[in-house]
N, C-alpha and C positions, 0 to 999 in steps of 0.2 A: 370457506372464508375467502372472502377476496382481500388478497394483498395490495392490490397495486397502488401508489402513491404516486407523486407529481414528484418533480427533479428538486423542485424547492420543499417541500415537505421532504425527502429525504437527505438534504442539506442540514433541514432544521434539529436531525436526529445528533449531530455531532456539538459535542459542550464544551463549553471551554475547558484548559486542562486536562483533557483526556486523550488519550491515545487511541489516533485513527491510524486504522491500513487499510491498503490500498491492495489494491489485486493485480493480477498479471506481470508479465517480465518486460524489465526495458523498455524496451519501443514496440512491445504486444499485448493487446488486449488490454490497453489502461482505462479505467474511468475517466475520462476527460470531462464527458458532460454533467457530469458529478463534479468536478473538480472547479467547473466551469461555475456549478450551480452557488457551489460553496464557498468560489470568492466574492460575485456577486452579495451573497447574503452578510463577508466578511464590511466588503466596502457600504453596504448599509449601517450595519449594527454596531461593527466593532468583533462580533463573534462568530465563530468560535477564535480563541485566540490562546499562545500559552500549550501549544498541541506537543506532545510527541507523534512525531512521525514513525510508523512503521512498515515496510518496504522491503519484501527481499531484493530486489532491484530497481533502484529507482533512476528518473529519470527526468521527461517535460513536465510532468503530475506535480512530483516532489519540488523540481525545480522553481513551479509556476507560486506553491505555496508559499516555500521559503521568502521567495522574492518577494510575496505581500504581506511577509513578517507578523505570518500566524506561526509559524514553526517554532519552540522552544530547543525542543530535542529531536535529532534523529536517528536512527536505528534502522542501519541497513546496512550489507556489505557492499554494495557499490552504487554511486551515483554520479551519472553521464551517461554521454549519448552514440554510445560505442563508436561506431567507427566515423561518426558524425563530430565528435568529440570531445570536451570539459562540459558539463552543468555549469553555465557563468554566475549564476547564483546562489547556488551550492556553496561553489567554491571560491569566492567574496566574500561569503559571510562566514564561511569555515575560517578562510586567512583572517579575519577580524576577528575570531572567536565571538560571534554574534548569535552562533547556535552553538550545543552542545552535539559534538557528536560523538556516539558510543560506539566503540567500535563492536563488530560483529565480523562475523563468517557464514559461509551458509551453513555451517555445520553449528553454530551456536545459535540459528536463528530458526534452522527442523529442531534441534535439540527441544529448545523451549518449548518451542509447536506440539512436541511431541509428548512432552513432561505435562502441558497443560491436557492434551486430551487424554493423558492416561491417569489425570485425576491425582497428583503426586506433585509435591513442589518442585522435583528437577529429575532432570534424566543425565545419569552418568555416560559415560564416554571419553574417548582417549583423545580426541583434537583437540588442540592448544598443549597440550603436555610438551616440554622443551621449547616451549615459545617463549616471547615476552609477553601476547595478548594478556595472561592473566595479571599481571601488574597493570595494565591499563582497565581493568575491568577487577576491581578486587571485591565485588560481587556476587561474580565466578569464582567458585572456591574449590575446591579439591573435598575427597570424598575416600574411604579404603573399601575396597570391593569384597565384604563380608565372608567369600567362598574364598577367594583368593590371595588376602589381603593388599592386592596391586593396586596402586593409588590411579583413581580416574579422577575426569574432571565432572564437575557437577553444574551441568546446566541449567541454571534458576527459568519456572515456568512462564510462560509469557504469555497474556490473555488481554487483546487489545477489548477496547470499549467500543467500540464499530470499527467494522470490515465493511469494505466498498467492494465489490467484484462488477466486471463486468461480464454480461457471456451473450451467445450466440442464439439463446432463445429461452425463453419461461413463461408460464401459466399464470391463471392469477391465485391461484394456490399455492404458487412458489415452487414447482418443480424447474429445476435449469438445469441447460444445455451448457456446458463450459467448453466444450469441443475437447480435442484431444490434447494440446500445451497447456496443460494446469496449473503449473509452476506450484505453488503453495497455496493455493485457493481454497481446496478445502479443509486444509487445516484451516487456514483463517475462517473459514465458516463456523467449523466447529469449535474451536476456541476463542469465538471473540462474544459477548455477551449482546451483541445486535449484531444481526450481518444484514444488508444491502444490497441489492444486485440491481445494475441497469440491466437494459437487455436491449438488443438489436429489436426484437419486436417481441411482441404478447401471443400466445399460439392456443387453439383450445388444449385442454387439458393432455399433457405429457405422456407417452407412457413410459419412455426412457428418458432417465434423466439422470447427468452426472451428481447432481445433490438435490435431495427432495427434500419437501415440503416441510418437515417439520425444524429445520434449522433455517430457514430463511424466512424473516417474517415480513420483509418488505420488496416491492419489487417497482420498477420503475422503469418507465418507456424511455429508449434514447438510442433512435435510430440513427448510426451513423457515429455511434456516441464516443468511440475510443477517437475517433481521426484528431493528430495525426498522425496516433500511432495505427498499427495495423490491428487489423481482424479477420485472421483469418478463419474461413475462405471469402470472408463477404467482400472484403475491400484489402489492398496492400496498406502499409505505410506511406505516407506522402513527406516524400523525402526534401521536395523541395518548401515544405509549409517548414519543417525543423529547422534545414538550413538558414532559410528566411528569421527563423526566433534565434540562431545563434548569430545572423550578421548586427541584428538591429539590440542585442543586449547582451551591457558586460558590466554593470554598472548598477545600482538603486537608482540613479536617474533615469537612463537609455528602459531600465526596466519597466519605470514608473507610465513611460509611454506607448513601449509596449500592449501595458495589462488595460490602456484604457482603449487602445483600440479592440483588445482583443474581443474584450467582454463588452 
């Protein structure tokens, strides 16, 4: 079966009100040319719009969204531009309570990953126990450990509606290359009900491959496609493209000018 589709047909896969995630850490190995493709189709249509974001690390991706006021909700433990530093549009629209955002951990964010792939509504575990997280998240509930009776925490399953990943090479069958930094990729593969993958380039048929064929039903050329986060080994991060998007936006307007050059 050949998978492969166009940057805007795999745009087209995301609905309004549903929950997309995105792949890779921070400032490595992000969909951009996805993200690219999907405000493009945004500033057409209207849609997708109303989205929960999901993100174990977010960052220019999430940033880029928020700012064009597809974003409802977010779901991540961090977002900004590490040592580069604030998301200006993140964090504008968080101070305005303009987005919801849910707090997380990474230990709440594998937890669910891991709850959903094992087919179960939540996976117990001791973080957050003695926090305040779980008042911020009353969700999160507590649970008594049948053998033990030691009260854990119960982390409700999480199963976005498309997964975007990008990676370092795939077939048109759907076998990919993620390289060695996977972050949560393939959980989001395997727990999201579509997953998606750009790829550096299309290769004949794989024989190794970090996630095969039959969880990834789409795949999509985008050479070059993370910059300007990095990918390694193909390309670094371009440190001075980031700086350049944190001198020129801190604002909905300064943003507004931004996103119309960008795209």
């Amino acid at each position: 079966m050949n998978k492969i589709i166009s940057l805007e047909a795999a745009a087209a896969q995301v609905a309004s009100e549903s929950t997309l995630a995105l792949g890779g850490m921070t400032l490595y190995r992000r969909p951009m040319a996805f993200v690219r493709a999907l405000l493009r189709r945004f500033r057409q249509t209207g849609e997708p719009n109303n989205l929960t974001l999901l993100t174990f690390t977010g960052s220019l991706e999430t940033d880029l969204l928020i700012g064009a006021g597809m974003v409802r909700r977010l779901r991540s433990c961090y977002c900004g531009f590490e040592a580069f530093g604030l998301a200006p549009m993140f964090t504008y629209y968080a101070n305005h309570s303009e987005i919801e955002v849910m707090e997380e951990t990474e230990g709440s964010l594998s937890m669910g990953l891991r709850a959903q792939m094992s087919g179960v509504g939540f996976m117990p575990g001791r973080g957050w126990l003695g926090t305040d997280l779980p008042r911020l998240r009353p969700d999160v509930k507590t649970v008594a450990d049948p053998y033990s009776g030691e009260t854990l925490m119960a982390f409700p399953a999480i199963r976005p509606d498309v997964a975007v990943l990008h990676a370092l090479d795939a077939d048109q069958e759907g076998n990919v290359v993620l390289g060695a930094n996977r972050g949560v990729d393939e959980e989001l593969a395997l727990t999201s009900k579509v997953c998606i993958v750009t790829s550096e380039k299309i290769s004949p048929l794989l024989e190794k491959a970090d996630l095969t064929a039959p969880v990834i039903p789409w795949v999509a050329l985008a050479e070059k496609g993370a910059l300007p986060t990095s990918c390694h080994p193909y390309y670094p991060m371009d440190g001075e493209a980031i700086m350049s998007y944190l001198d020129q936006v801190s604002d909905p307007k300064s943003f507004a000018a931004f996103l119309q050059q960008w795209l």
